[in-house]
C-alpha atoms as an extended CHARMM CRD file, in Angstrom:
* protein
*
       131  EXT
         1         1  UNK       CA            -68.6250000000      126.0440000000       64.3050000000  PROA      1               0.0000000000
         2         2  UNK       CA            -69.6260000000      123.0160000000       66.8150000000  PROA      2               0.0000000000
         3         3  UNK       CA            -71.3560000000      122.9130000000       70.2210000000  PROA      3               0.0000000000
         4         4  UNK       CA            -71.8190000000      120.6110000000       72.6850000000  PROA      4               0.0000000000
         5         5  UNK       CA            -75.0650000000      120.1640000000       74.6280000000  PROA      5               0.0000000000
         6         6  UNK       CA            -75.8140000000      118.1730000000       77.7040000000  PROA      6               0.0000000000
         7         7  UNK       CA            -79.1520000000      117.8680000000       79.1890000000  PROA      7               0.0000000000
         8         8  UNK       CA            -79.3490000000      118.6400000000       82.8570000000  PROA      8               0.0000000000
         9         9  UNK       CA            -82.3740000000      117.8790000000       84.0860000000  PROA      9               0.0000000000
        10        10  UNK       CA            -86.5410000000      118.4180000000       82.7750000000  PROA      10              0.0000000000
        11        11  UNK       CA            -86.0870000000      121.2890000000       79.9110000000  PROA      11              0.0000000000
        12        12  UNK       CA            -82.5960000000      122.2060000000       81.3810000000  PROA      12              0.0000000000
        13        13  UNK       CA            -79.3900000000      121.5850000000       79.0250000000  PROA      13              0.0000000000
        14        14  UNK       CA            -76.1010000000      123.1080000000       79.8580000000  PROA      14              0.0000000000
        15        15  UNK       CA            -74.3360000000      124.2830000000       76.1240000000  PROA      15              0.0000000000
        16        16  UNK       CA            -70.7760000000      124.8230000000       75.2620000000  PROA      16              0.0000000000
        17        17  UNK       CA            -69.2160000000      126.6290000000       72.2130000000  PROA      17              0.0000000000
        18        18  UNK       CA            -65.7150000000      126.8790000000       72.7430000000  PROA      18              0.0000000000
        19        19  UNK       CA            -64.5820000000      128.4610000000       75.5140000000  PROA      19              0.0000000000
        20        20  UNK       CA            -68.3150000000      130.0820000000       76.5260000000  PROA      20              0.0000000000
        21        21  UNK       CA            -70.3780000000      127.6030000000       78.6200000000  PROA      21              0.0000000000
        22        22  UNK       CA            -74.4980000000      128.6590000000       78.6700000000  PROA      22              0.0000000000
        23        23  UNK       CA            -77.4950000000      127.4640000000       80.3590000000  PROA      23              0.0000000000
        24        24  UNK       CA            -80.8140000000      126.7300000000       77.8320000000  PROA      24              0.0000000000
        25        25  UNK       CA            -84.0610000000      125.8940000000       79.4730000000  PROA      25              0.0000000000
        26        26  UNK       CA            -87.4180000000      125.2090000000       78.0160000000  PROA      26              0.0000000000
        27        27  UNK       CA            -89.1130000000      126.2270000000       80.8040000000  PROA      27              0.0000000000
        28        28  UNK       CA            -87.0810000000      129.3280000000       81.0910000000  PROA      28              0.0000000000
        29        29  UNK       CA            -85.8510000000      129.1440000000       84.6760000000  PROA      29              0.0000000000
        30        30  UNK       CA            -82.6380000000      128.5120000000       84.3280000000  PROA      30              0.0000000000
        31        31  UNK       CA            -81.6030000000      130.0270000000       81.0010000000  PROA      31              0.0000000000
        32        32  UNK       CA            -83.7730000000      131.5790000000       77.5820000000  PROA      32              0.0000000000
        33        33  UNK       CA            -85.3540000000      129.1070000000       76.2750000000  PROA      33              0.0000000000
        34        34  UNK       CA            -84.5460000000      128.0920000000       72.6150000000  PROA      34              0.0000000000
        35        35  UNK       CA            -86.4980000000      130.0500000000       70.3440000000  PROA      35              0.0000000000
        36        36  UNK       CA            -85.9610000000      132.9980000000       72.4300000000  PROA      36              0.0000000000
        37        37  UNK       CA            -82.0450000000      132.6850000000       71.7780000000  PROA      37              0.0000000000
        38        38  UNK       CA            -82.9630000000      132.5470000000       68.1240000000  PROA      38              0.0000000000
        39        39  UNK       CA            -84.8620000000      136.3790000000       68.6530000000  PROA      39              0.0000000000
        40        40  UNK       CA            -81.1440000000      137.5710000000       70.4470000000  PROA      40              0.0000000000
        41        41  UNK       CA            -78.9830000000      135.9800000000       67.6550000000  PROA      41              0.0000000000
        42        42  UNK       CA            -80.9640000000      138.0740000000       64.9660000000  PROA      42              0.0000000000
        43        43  UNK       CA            -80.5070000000      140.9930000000       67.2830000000  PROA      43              0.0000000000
        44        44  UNK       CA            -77.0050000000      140.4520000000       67.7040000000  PROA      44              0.0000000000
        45        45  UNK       CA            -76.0560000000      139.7630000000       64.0650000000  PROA      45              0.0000000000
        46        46  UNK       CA            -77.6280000000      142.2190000000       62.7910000000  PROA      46              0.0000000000
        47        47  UNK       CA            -76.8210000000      145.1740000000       65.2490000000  PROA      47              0.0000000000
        48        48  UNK       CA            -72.7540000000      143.7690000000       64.4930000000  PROA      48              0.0000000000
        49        49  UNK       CA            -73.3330000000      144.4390000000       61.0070000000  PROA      49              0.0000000000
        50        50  UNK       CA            -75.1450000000      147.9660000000       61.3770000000  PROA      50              0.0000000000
        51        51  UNK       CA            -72.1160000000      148.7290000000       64.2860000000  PROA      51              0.0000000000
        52        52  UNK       CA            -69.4200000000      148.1510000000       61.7990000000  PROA      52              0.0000000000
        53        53  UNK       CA            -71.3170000000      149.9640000000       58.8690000000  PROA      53              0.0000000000
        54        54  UNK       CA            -72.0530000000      152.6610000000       60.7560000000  PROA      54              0.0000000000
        55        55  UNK       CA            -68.4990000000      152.9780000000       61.9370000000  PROA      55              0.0000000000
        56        56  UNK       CA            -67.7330000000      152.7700000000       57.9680000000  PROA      56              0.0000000000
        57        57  UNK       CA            -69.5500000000      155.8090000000       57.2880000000  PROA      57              0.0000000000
        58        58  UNK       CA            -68.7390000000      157.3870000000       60.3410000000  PROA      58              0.0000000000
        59        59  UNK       CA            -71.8120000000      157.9320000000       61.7380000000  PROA      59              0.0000000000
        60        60  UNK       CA            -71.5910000000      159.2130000000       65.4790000000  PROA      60              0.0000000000
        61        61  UNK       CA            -73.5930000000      156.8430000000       67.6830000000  PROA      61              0.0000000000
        62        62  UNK       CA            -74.4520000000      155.6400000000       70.8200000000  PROA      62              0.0000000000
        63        63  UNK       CA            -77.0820000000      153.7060000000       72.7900000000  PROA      63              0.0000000000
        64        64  UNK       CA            -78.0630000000      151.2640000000       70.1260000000  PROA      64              0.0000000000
        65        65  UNK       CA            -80.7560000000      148.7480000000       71.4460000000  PROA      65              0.0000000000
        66        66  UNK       CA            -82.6520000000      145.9610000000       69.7080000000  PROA      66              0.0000000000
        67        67  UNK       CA            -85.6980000000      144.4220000000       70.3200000000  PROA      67              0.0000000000
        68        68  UNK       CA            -87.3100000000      141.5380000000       68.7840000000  PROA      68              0.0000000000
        69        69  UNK       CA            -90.5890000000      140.4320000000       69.1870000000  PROA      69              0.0000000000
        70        70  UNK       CA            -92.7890000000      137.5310000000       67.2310000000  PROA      70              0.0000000000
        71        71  UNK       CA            -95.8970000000      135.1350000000       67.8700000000  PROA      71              0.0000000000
        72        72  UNK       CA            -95.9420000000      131.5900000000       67.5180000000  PROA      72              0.0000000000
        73        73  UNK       CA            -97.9100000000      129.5110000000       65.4200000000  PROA      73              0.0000000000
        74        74  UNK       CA           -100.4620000000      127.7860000000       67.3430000000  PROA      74              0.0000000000
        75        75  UNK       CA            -99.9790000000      124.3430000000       65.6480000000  PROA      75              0.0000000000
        76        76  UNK       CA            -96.9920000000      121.8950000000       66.0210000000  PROA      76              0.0000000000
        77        77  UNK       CA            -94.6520000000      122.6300000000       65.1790000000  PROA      77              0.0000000000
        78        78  UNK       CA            -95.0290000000      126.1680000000       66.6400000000  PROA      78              0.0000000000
        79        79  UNK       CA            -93.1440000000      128.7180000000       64.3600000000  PROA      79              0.0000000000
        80        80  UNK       CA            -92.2880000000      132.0620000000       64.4490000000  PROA      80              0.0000000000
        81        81  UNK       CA            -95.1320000000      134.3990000000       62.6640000000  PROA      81              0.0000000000
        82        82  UNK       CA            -94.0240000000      137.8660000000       61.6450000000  PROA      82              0.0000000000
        83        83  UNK       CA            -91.1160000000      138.9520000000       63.6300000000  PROA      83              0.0000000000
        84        84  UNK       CA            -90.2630000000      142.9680000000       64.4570000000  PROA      84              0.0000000000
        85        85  UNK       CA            -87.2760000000      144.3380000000       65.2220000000  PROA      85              0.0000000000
        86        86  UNK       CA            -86.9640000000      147.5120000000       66.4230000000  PROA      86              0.0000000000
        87        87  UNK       CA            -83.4280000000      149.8110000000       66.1470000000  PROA      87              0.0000000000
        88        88  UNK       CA            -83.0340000000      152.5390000000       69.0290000000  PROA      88              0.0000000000
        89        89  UNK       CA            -80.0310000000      154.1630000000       68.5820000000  PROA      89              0.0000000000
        90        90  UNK       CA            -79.0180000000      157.7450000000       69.8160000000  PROA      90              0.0000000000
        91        91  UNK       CA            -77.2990000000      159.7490000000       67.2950000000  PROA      91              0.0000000000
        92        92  UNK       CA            -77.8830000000      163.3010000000       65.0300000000  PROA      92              0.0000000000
        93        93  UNK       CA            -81.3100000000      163.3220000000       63.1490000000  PROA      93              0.0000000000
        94        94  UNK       CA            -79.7480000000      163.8700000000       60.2190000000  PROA      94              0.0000000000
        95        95  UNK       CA            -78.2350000000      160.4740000000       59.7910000000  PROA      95              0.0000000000
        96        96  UNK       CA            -81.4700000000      158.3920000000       59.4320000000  PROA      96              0.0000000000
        97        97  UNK       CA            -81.1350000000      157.5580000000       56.0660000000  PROA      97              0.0000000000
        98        98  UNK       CA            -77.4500000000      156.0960000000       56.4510000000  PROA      98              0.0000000000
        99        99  UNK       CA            -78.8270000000      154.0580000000       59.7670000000  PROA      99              0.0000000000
       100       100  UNK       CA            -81.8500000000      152.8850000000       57.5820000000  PROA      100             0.0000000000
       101       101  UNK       CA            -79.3960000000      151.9940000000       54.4870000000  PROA      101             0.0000000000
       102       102  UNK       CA            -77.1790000000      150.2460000000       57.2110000000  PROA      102             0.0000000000
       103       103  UNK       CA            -80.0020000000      148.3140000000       58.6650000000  PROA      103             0.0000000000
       104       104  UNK       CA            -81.4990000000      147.5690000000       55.2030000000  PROA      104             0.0000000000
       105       105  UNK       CA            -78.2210000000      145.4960000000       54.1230000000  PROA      105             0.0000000000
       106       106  UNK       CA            -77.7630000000      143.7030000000       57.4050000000  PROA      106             0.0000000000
       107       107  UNK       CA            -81.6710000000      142.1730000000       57.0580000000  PROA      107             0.0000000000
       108       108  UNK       CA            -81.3640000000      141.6880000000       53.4410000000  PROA      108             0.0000000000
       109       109  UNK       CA            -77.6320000000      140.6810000000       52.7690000000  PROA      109             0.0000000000
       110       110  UNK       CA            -75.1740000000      140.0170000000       55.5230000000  PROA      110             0.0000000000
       111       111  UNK       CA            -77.2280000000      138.8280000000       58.4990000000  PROA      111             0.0000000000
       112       112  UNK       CA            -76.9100000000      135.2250000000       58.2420000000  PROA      112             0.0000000000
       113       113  UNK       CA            -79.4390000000      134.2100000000       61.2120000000  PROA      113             0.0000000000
       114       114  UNK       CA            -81.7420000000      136.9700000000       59.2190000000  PROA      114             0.0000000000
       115       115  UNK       CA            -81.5140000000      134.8890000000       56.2380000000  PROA      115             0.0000000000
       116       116  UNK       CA            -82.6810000000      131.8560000000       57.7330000000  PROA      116             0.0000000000
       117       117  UNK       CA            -85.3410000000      133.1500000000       59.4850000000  PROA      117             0.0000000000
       118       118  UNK       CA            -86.9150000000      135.0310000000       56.8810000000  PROA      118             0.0000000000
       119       119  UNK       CA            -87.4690000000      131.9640000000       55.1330000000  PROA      119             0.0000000000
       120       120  UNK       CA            -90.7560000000      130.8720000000       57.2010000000  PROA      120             0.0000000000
       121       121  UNK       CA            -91.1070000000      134.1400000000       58.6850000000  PROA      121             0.0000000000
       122       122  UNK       CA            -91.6390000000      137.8180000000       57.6980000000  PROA      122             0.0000000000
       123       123  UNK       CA            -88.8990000000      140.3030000000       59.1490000000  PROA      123             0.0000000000
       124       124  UNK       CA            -90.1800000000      143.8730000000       59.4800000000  PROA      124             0.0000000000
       125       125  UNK       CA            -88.0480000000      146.4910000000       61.3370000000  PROA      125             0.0000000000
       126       126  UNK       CA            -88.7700000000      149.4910000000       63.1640000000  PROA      126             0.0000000000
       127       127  UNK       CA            -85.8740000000      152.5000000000       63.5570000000  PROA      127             0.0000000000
       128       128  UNK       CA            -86.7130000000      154.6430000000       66.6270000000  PROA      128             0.0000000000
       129       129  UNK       CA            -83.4480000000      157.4870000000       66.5710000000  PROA      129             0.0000000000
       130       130  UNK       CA            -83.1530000000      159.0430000000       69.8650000000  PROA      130             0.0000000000
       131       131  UNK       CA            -81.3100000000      162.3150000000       71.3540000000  PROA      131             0.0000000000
């Protein structure tokens, strides 16, 4: 895996990896910033792994959201505190405990941004099933 990144202009960088071309900007106008891309790559990698688990066990499911929320530290350099993620995902009642086992090895084993991440800061996740 390589990117390329070229600064723009102020807190603006243009970023390539491969054939996708983003926008990353510190002060948020022009792209997420950094550390917010970091919150939708634990999102992402995670909800692939509990997607293809799922799809494993053949659990019937749709609508599956993510959100990921932290604070900062307040001191330089400013890390992520605790960070919560939260699972919405419409499917039968009766498969919580297969979402929650799902969920449970993507955080703890196959999530690689997860694994990073929870080594300054606390992951705690929410599962919120919907019908």
């Amino acid at each position: 895996m390589k990117t390329s990144t070229t600064w723009k202009h102020d807190h603006a960088f243009e970023s390539r990896l491969e054939k996708n071309v983003f926008q990353i900007d510190g002060h948020k106008k022009e792209g997420p910033n950094p550390k917010a891309l970091l919150l939708s790559a634990i999102a992402a990698c995670s909800g692939i792994d509990v997607v293809d688990m799922l799809h494993k066990m053949r659990v019937s499911f749709s609508d599956l959201t993510i959100d990921v929320e932290t604070e900062q530290t307040t001191e330089h350099p400013r890390v992520f505190k605790d960070i919560w993620v939260t699972y919405k995902i419409k499917t039968d009642l009766s498969n919580e405990q297969k979402i929650r086992k799902a969920i449970d090895l993507s955080l703890e084993k196959y999530c690689g941004v997860s694994a990073m991440l929870k080594k300054n800061s606390p992951i705690n996740y929410k599962l919120e099933l919907l019908k």
